[in-house]
KEZADO-765685 format. One record per residue (C-alpha): y, z, x. Coordinates in pm, whole numbers, plus 50000, padded with zeros to 5 digits. Layout:
N
YZX ...
! end
This chain:
834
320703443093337 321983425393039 321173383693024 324333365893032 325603341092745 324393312692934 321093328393038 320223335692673 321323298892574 319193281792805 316233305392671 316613295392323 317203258992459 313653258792650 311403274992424 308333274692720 310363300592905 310453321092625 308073359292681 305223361292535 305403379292191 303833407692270 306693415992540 309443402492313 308163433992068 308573460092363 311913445792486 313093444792139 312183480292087 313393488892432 317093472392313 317333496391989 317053490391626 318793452191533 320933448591270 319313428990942 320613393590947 320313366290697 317133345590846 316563307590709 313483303590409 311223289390664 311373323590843 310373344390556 307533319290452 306373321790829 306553357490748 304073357090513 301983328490669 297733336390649 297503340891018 299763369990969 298113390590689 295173408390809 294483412390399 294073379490330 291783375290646 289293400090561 288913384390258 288153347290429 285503367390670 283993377090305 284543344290136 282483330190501 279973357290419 278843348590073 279353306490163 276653311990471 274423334690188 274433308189960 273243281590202 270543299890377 269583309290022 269523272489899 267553264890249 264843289990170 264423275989789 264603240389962 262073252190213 259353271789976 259163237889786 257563220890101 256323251790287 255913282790094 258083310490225 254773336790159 252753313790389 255023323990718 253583339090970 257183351691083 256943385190806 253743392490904 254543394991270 258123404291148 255883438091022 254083443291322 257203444791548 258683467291285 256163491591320 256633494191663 259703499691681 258873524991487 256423533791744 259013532892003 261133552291911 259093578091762 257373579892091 261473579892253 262543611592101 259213631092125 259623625592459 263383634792537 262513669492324 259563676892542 261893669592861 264763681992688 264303718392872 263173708893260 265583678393271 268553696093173 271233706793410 269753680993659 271203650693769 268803619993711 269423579693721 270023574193321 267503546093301 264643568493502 265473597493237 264563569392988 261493557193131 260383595193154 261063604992813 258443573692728 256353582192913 256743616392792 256903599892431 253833581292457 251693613692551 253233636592282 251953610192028 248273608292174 247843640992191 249693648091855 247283620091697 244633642791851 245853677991691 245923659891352 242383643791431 240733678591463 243003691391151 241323661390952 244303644990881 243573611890954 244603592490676 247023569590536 249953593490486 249533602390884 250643566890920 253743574090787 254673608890879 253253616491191 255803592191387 258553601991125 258293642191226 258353632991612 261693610891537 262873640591327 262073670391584 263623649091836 266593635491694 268733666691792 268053663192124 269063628492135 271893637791960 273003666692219 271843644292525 271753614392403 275953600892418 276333617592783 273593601092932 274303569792786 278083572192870 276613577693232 274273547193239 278003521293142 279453537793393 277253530993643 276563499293554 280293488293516 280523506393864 278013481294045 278093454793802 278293419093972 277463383793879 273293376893876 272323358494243 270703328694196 267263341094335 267493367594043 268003334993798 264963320893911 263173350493896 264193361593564 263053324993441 260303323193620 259543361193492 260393348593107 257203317993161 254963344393268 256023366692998 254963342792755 252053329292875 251353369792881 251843375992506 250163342492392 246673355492379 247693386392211 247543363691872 243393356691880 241063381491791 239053363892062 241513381392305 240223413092303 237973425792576 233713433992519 234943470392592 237943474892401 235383460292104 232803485792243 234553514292299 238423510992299 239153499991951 235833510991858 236493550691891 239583545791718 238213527791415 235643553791442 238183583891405 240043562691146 237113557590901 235743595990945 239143607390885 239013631791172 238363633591519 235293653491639 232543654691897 229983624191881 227273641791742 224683623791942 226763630892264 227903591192270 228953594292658 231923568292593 233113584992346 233423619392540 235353606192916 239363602292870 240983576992591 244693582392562 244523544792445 242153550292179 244213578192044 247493551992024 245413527991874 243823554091619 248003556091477 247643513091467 244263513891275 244803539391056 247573515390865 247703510990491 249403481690487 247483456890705 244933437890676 242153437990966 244013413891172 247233430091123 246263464391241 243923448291558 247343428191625 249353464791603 247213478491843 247513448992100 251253449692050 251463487792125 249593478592460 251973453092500 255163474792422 253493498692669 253273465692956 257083452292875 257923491892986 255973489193320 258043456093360 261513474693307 259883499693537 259233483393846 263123477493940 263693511793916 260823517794152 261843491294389 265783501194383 264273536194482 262243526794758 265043502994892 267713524094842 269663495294659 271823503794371 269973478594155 267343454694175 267273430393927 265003401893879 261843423194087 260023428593761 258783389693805 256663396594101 254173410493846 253563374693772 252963364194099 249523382494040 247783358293828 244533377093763 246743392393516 246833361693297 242833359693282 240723375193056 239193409393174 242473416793360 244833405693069 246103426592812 243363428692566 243363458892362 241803480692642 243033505292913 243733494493193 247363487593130 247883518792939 246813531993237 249283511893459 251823524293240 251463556593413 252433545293775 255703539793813 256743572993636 253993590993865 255813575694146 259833584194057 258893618893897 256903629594215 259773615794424 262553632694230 260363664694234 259563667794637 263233664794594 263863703994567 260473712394457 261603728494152 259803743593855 261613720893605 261393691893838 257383703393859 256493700493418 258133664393421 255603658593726 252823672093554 253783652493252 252823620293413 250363632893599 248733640293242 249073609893107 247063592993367 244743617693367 243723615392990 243903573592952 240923570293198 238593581693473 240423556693656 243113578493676 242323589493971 243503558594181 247113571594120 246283605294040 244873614894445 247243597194620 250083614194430 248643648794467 248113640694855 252013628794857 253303661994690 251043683594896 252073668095222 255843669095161 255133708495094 253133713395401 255973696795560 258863715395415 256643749195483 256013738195854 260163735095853 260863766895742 262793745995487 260863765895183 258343795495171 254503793895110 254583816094804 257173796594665 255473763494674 252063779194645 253853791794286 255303762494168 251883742394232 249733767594063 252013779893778 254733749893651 252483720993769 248703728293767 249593749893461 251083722993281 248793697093417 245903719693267 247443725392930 248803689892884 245043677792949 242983704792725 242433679692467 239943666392684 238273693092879 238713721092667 237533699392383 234443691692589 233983725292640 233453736292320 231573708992185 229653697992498 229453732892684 230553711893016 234643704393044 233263668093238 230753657093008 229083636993077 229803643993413 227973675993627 225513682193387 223613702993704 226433724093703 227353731193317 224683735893059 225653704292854 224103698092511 223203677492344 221543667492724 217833651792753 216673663593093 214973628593147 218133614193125 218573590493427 222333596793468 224983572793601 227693556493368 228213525893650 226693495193638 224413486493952 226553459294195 229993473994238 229643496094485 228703491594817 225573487994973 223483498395294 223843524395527 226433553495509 228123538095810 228073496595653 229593515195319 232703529495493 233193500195713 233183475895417 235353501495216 237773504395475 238073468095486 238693461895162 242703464495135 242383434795356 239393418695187 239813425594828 242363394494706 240423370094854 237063381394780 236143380794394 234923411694234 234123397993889 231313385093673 230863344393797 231173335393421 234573342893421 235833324293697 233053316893929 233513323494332 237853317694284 239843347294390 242623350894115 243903384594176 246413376294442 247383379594808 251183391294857 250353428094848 248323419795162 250623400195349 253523421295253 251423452695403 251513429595738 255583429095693 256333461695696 255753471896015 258313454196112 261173469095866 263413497895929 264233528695776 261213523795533 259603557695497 259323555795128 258013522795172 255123530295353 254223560095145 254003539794850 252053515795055 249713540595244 249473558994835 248463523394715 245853514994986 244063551494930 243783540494562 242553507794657 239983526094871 238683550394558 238603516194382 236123501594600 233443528894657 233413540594308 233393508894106 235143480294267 235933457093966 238623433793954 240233444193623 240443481293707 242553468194011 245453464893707 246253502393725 247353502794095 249493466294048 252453485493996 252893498594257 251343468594457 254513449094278 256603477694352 255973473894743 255713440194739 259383432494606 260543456494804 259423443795112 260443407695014 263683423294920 264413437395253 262823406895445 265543386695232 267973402495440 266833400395801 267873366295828 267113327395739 263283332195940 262743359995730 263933342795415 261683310295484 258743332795540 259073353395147 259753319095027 256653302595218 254203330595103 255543329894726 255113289094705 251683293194842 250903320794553 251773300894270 250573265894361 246883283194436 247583303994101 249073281893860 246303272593675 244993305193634 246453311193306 245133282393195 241473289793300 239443295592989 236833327693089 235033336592785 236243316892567 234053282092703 235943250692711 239083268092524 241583290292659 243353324392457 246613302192469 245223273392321 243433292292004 247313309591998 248803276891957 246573268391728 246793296291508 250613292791533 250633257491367 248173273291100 250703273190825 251743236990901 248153224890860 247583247790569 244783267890685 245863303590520 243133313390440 240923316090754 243843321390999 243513356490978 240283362491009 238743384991332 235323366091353 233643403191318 230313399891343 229773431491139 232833415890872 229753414490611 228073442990721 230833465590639 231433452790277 227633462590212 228053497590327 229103528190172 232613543390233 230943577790321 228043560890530 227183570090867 225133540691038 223153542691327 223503518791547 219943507391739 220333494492055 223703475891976 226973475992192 229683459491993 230843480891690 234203467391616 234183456691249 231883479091090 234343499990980 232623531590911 231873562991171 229053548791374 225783568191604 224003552791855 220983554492017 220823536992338 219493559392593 222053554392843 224793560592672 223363594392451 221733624092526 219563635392253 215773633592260 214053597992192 212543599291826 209163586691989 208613617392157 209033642091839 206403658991659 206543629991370 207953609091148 209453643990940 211443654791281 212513621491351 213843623691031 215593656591064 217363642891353 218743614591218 220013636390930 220973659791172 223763631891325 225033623090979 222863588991015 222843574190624 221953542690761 220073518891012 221583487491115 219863468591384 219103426591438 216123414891239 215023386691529 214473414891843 215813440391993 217623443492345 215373471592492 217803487992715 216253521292827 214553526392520 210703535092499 208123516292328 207223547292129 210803552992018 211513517691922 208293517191699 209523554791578 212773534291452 211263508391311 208553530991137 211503552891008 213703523890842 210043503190695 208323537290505 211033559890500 213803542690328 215733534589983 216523499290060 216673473990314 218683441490322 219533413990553 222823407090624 224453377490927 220983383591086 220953422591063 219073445290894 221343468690679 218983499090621 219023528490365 218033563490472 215783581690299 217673612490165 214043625090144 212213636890420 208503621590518 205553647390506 205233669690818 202413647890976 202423635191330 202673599791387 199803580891312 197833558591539 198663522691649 196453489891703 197523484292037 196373447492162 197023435792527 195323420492803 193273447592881 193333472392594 192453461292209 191953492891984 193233522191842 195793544792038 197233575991973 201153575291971 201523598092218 199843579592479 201133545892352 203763542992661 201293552292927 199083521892731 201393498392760 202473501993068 198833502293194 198233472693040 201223457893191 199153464393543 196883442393446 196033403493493 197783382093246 194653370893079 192623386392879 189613405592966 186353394292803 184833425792676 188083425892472 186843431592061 186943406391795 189963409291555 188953412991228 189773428890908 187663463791051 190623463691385 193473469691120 192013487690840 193463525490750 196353512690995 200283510190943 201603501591281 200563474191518 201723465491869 200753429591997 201693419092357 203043380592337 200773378692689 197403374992540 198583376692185 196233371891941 196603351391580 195933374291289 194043363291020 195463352690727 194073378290492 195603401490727 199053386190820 199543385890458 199973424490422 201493426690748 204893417290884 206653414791252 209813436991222 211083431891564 210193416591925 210383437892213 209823428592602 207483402792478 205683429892228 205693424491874 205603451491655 204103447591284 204013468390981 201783470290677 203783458490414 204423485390153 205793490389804 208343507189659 206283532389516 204653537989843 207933549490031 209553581390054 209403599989717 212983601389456 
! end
């Protein structure tokens, strides 16, 4: 109805009541076209004012542009002058975080291509179809690195192009899937969305401290574990400096069990770009990439096994596990957390899949059931329980009548075990054909391994973490331990001597949920954990490998809290109670410094972070190698055997070992002579000898073989030189004459004389028998004992001071149990022939 005179007066009077503009456009254009009237100047120039003219404001936003490029450029020249803009450590790190990213989402759409076929046409949550294709991701690109490994490929350009072809096979997939999926996750999450609680603030700040004091060590060298520097990072710079990826030729036991994370970290080494910190610091951050995933996982196991729509904020109780933040259970360039990586995907994908028990549902099972298969041995703390789970909901559905036998008995033979099997043939069909056994070193009574020395004493566990006495004390203690094992220590006392640092609210929350309803999924999860928890303690019941199950310890833990939270204030005062007691007997975990002495991983961080204030460039980056000057001496096409050492990191070139317990071939003391000892070391490849020039840590190792070594690198070698207190030797490319071994001047207690080699164990070892002081028909040394000799063995019990005319042409290589062993000095022209 048209205003009246006097309505429209009063409007224009009282310019407040006056619609808004937007309206007095639609009731304009609702009245019809107005007639053009003449309109006053300051009308026109309001026409035209600059908040009017979207022209003229894009061209301010640009004119704000180039003013704010200016000054940050000015601040960076004003900057290099006091600091030089080179010297940051922010583009070195800023090139770490690139790559991966790169990483990520190479690993991203490998994964939703490989999932692209049993995922589709099936409804899943959209961030659980993104936590699969990782996971899917991350084992297409270890088992990728692996294909190119045996193809040789291994080198720079694989750097590059390897993760570039996964993001290019993938990126159709995304394409297709990529929009609907994500259209699915807003709407979802605009569907529930609601303000944060304040319990999820503190627990997302709480969460952020933990995070950090997490990622701090990650900057020091010093971080990373003995194993990951024996065997984790080890393997990979291994593969990286042969170029390929083949057996161990002297069947190097490590090097032959599952290592999905030394495939990942073959990719980080294999960089052309970095330096040797910067590709040890890409290989921690992929392990840490790998843990910030498990964190975003763990809601979306708890929201499962609450049935909650979200739950936000749970991914903190990871920190309320402080044997996390200590060395041996950090992250450290190892396994364990690649490992955890693999539970909470094991978890969702076998609950989505017992679901309908479909074949689709069945490969994305068997996906993550290969993953954890091939990271470790360990595996199979998530691996049994899960297989247990799925079998039991069959039986179950069969007992029903809700599905038939030959159904289920062919999806769990054809779509899973089949996939399982083919997923996980890089390791045991790998071992097959180089190892004749698909476990080696495992079974070797049941395959024909080679190489395999039938002497071999067996066992790949070190003696104390596994229970003792009777069969009967051994299960009682075992089935104990779920309620034992956080406040008992399983560690070595240097690290943190009697404390128990792993934590307690898994326990306690196990006494809780009894007493919740409607919790089936719950105590499956619960019931999975504590069956891992038992494999844990009767094979090898170490703290650290305690790290794979955590997830789903978290997992149950929030999830109980969470429905506690909601019984009531008791209920609320006792989750609150429990978590205060964790963290005041926890806080200063972190802060504890294990290995590192009087210094902690965070400290030597902070330390290293403030390096470009106090000017220290150019030792900030180094690794403290022990082998750093080792590896500038050797060859790029060496091979260097490594006698009776552990820690390889840093030598940078493929390495062979010979420590008995860890290899299979024969000893070199018990071949026909110095010629076959020979053979066999040129049989592995070896180019080189590197051992310590002081003594030698015996190990296993013989006395005959550890004098064959020695006798090896003294008269059949090029060149020898000392290098940080090792002894860098050159391999004769010349074989000794086909002689035996000759005989030794053995001197103990109760034996001074010639021996044959043969019998030089069994003389030692008799002599051992014997009283510490020597017997009194024992001969006079003199020059007569050594003449027409080369090798001497003098036991530092009754040892005996050569003479000097003597000790002048002879010279202690090495110290072993208490035995020395000398040489006759030689000359050049007296070693192997040109």
């Amino acid at each position: 109805m048209p205003r009246s005179g006097a309505a429209r007066a009063h409007a224009a009077a009282s310019p407040s009541l006056r619609p808004p503009p937007i309206l007095r456009l639609r009731l304009a254009s609702a009245r019809g076209p107005v007639e053009p009237t003449a309109r006053p100047v300051c009308a026109r120039l309001r026409r035209v004012s600059p908040t009017e003219s979207p022209s003229l404001d894009r061209r301010r936003s640009w004119i704000v542009l180039a003013v704010a490029a200016i000054a940050i450029a000015c601040t960076l020249w004003f900057l290099d002058r006091l600091q030089p803009l080179a010297n940051w450590l922010f583009w070195h790190f800023a090139v770490i975080y690139g790559f991966v990213l790169f990483f990520g989402v190479a690993c991203f759409c490998a994964g939703h291509a490989l999932l692209a076929w049993p995922c589709r046409n099936d409804r899943m949550a959209p961030a659980e179809r993104w936590l699969l294709d990782m996971a899917a991701g991350v084992l297409v690109f270890a088992v990728g690195t692996f294909l190119v490994g045996i193809a040789h490929g291994l080198g720079s350009l694989y750097f590059w192009l390897f993760p570039s072809a996964l993001i290019l096979l993938g990126l159709p997939f995304v394409e297709r899937d990529g929009g609907n999926v994500f259209f699915d996750w807003l709407r979802a999450r605009s569907r529930f969305r609601q303000a944060p609680s304040l319990a999820v603030l503190v627990a997302t700040g709480f969460g952020a401290i933990g995070l950090l004091l997490v990622y701090l060590p990650l900057l020091t060298t010093e971080n990373i574990a003995f194993d990951a520097s024996w065997y984790h990072l080890a393997i990979a710079e291994h593969y990286v400096a042969a170029g390929r990826i083949a057996a161990f030729p002297e069947g190097w036991h490590l090097g032959s069990i599952p290592h999905l994370a030394s495939w990942l970290y073959t990719w980080a080494l294999a960089s052309p770009v970095l330096g040797e910190y910067g590709r040890l610091q890409l290989a921690a951050h992929i392990e840490f990439f790998l843990f910030l995933l498990t964190l975003a996982a763990a809601p979306l196991l708890v929201a499962r096994l609450t049935g909650a729509r979200q739950a936000r904020g749970t991914w903190a109780v990871f920190f309320l596990f402080p044997g996390l933040f200590l060395y041996d259970s950090n992250l450290s360039s190892a396994a364990d957390h690649v490992l955890a990586f693999w539970a909470a995907p094991l978890a969702l994908s076998a609950l989505w899949f017992v679901g309908t028990f479909r074949s689709k549902r069945a490969v994305v099972l068997a996906v993550a059931c290969a993953g954890a298969g091939l990271t470790k041995v360990h595996g199979i703390y998530l691996l049994v329980p899960t297989a247990l789970f799925v079998l039991g909901c069959g039986a179950i559905r069969v007992v029903r009548r809700q599905a038939s036998l030959r159904r289920l008995v062919f999806v769990f033979a054809v779509p899973l075990l089949g996939s399982f099997l083919l997923l996980t043939a890089s390791y045991w069909l790998a071992n097959t054909i180089w190892h004749h056994n698909p476990f080696y070193p495992l079974l070797p009574d049941v395959f024909p391994s080679r190489p395999w020395r039938i002497e071999h004493p067996g066992g790949m566990v070190d003696p104390g973490w596994r229970p003792h006495g009777s069969l009967a004390h051994r299960l009682a203690e075992t089935l104990l331990s779920p309620l034992s094992f956080a406040f008992v220590p399983h560690d070595w006392t240097t690290f943190h001597r009697n404390l128990p640092v792993f934590g307690f609210l898994f326990t306690f929350s196990l006494a809780m949920l009894p007493f919740l309803r409607r919790a089936r999924r719950l105590w499956v999860l619960g019931l999975g954990t504590v069956l891992g928890l038992l494999i844990w303690y009767w094979t090898y019941h170490q703290d650290r490998y305690l790290q794979a199950l955590l997830p789903w310890m978290v997992a149950v833990t929030a999830a109980v809290f969470v429905r506690a939270w909601n019984m009531g204030l008791p209920a609320r005062i006792a989750v609150v109670g429990l978590v205060a007691l964790q963290l005041v007997w926890g806080g200063d975990i972190p802060f504890i410094p294990g290995r590192y002495s009087d210094h902690t991983g965070i400290e030597k961080s902070i330390r290293f972070l403030s390096s470009t204030y106090r000017n220290d460039i150019e030792n900030r980056f180094d690794t403290s190698s022990e082998f750093k000057q080792v590896g500038l001496v050797l060859p790029r096409d060496s091979v260097v055997l490594l006698h009776l050492l552990q820690m390889r990191l840093g030598i940078g070139r493929p390495v062979v070992t010979d420590n008995p317990r860890w290899t299979s071939v024969p000893f070199l003391g018990s071949l026909a002579g110095p010629a076959a000892a020979w053979q066999q070391l040129r049989g592995l490849g070896v180019t080189h000898i590197l051992f310590k020039s002081d003594r030698c840590k015996p190990e296993d190792m013989d006395l005959q073989s550890e004098l064959a070594t020695h006798y090896l690198a003294h008269f059949a070698s090029d060149r020898a030189e000392e290098v940080d207190g090792k002894i860098v030797v050159a391999l004769s490319k010349h074989a000794p004459a086909p002689t035996a071994f000759p005989e030794v001047l053995f001197s103990g207690c109760s034996t001074r004389g010639r021996v044959a080699w043969h019998t030089l164990n069994a003389t030692f070892a008799a002599d051992r028998r014997s009283p510490s002081e020597p017997a009194p028909d024992l001969p006079a040394v003199g020059e007569d004992l050594f003449a027409g000799l080369e090798c001497a063995v003098i036991d530092g019990r009754c040892r005996i001071d050569l003479p000097e005319a003597i000790a002048s042409e002879w010279r202690k290589v090495t110290e072993w149990k208490q035995v020395q062993l000398w040489m006759r000095e030689v000359s050049s022209s007296q070693q192997a022939p040109p």
